[in-house]
Structure formats: C-alpha cells, structure tokens
SEKOLTOR-535629 format. One record per residue (C-alpha): x negated, y negated, z; residue number from 1; residue in one letter. Coordinates in steps of 0.5 Angstrom, whole numbers, m for minus. Each point is the difference from the previous one (the first is absolute). Last residue first. Example, Ala and Ser with C-alpha at 12.3 -4.5 7.8 and 13.67 -1.06 7.14 Angstrom:
<sites>
      u      v      w  num  residu
    m27      2     14    2       S
      2      7      2    1       A
</sites>
This chain:
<sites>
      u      v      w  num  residu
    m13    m67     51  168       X
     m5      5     m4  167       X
     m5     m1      4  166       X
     m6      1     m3  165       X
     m5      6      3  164       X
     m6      3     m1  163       X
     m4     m6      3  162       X
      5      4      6  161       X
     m5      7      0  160       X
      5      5     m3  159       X
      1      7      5  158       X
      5      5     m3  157       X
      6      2      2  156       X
      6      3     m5  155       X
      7      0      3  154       X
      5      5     m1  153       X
      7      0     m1  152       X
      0      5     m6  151       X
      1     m5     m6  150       X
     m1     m6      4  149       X
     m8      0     m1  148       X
     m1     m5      5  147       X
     m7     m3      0  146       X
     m3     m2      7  145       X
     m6     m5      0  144       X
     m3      0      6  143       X
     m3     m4      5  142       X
     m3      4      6  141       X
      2      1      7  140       X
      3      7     m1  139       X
      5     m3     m5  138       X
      2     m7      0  137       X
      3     m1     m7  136       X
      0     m4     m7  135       X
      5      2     m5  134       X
     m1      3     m7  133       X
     m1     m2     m7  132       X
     m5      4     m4  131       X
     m4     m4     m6  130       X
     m6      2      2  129       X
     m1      6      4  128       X
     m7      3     m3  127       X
     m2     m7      3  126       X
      1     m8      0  125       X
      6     m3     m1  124       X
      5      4      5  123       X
      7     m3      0  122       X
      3     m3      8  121       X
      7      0      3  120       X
     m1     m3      7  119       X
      3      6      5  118       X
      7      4      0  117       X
     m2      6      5  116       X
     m1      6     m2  115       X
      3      6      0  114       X
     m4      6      2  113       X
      0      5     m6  112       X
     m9     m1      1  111       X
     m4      2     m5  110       X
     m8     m2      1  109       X
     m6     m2     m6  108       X
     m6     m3      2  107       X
     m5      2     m5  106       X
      4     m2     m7  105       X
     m2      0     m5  104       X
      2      7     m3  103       X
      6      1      4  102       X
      2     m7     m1  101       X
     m1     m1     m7  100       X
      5      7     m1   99       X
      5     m4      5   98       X
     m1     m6     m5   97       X
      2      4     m6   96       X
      6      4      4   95       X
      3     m8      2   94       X
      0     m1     m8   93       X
      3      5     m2   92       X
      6     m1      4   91       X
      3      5      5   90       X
      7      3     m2   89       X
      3      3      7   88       X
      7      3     m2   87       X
      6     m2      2   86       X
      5      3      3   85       X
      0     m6      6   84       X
     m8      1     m1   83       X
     m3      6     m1   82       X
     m7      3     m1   81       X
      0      7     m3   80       X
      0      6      4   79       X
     m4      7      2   78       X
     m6      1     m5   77       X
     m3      6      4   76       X
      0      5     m6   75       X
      1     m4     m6   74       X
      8     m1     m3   73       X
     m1     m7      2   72       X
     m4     m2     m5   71       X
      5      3     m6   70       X
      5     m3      2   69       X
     m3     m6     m1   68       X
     m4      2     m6   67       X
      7      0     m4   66       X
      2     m7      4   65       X
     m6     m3     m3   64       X
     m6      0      4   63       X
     m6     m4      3   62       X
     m1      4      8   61       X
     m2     m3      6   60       X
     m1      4      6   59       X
      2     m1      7   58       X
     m1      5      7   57       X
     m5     m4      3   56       X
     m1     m7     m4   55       X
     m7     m1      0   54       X
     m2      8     m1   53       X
     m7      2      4   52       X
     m6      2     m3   51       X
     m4      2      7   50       X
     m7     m3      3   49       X
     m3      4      6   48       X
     m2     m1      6   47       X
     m1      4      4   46       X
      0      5      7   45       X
      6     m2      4   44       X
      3     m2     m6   43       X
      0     m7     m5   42       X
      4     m1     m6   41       X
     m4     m5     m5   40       X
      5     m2     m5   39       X
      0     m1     m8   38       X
      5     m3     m4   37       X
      6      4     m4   36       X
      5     m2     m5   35       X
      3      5     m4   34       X
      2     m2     m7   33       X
      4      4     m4   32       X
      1      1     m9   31       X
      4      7      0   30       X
     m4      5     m5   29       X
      2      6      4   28       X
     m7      1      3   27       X
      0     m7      1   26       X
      7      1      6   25       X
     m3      7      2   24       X
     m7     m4      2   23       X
      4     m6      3   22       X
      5      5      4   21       X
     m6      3      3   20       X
     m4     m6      2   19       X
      6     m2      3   18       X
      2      6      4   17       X
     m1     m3      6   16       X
      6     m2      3   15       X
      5      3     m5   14       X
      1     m5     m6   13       X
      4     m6     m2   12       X
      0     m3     m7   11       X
      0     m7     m1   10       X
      1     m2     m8    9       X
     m3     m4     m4    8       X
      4      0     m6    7       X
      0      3     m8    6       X
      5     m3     m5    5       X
     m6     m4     m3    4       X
     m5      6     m2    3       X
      5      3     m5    2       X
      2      7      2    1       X
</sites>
C-alpha cells in the first residue's frame, strides 16, 4: 500500500517483551521504531550498563490498516493505544526527534509523571533544535521536559539555559 496512507501507531506489549516484539515486527517486513537509552543497573556486587527501552511496554509501528492488523498479530503485541475510540497516531516529526534524541542524547530520562505548567520554551541549540517544551524543576536541576501526547509520557532531557529561548 501507498506510503501516504501509513501512520505511527503505539503499540502496547508485554512487559519486557519489546525487543522480541520488534524483532518479530522486522522480521514480518513491519516498518518500527523501538526507542532504547543506556543505563547503569547496580547490584550488590556490580555495576553494569544495560539497554533498556525508553518507553516500557510501548513501540512505535508505521503502518497501514493491513499492516496494523498484522502487527499485532506477533507473540507479546497486547493492544494499540486509544484514546476515547480513537487510536493513537504520532506525528512524524515527533518520531524523527525521539530518534536525534536517542542517538545524541546522554542525559535521557521518561518520566509519566504529570508536570506542572511552566514557561513554554524552544531549544535553539543542540540535537533537539526545534522542539518546544516547558521549562521544570526536576530534581533541582533546570530541564526542558518535551511532552509526547500520543502515549502521555513526557521525554526529559538536560538542556543547559544558553540552549534555550522563551517562547512567551
């Protein structure tokens, strides 16, 4: 099918199954985006760095309605995101920055936590140029939270202020 008639959609997968799902989802020829970020998971004994997803339990897959169904027809694909009926449709240019943001980006944090409204800001500087968010208080550091409405989550990322122009 024609290229214009496919959409970013979230799917929603079993916990921890997203690395599985995505390779079943490529593997079927299904156009997907997994975002992941690195972390440092300490035990009692070590330290080790782990690739983690940076939205648990979501993927992003560009499909048409036939693809669609067929997506979530791989072992560990639970449900598409909805809203009032509707499904969740993310913009391309919203997938384009969360991939500059995973590559780029060093300081990367999810957090579904609701944020308070703050001064609207852009980034002018840095792999995030362009993107409009709100300024916040998070753990006592100036951040630039960008919301991603599509599956309520909010994208966190550490933006030092000569980065930033009030968009007021």
């Amino acid at each position: 099918m024609s290229t214009l008639t496919r959409k970013w959609r979230v799917l929603y997968v079993r916990p921890r199954w997203e690395k599985k799902v995505e390779s079943q989802l490529t593997e079927k020829g299904i156009e997907n985006f997994l975002p992941l970020r690195e972390e440092v998971r300490i035990w009692s004994d070590r330290k080790k760095k782990v690739i983690v997803p940076l939205f648990p339990g979501y993927l992003f897959v560009h499909v048409d309605e036939r693809q669609r169904i067929a997506a979530f027809d791989v072992a560990g694909a639970l449900k598409y995101v909805h809203f009032s009926g509707v499904l969740a449709e993310v913009r391309q240019d919203v997938i384009d920055s969360l991939r500059l943001a995973v590559a780029s980006a060093e300081d990367l944090e999810v957090t579904s936590q609701r944020l308070e409204p703050g001064t609207p800001v852009r980034v002018i500087h840095g792999p995030l140029t362009g993107m409009h968010g709100r300024m916040v208080e998070y753990r006592g550091e100036k951040r630039v939270a960008v919301t991603i409405e599509s599956i309520q989550q909010s994208l966190i990322v550490e933006v030092g202020m000569g980065e930033l122009d009030s968009c007021e």
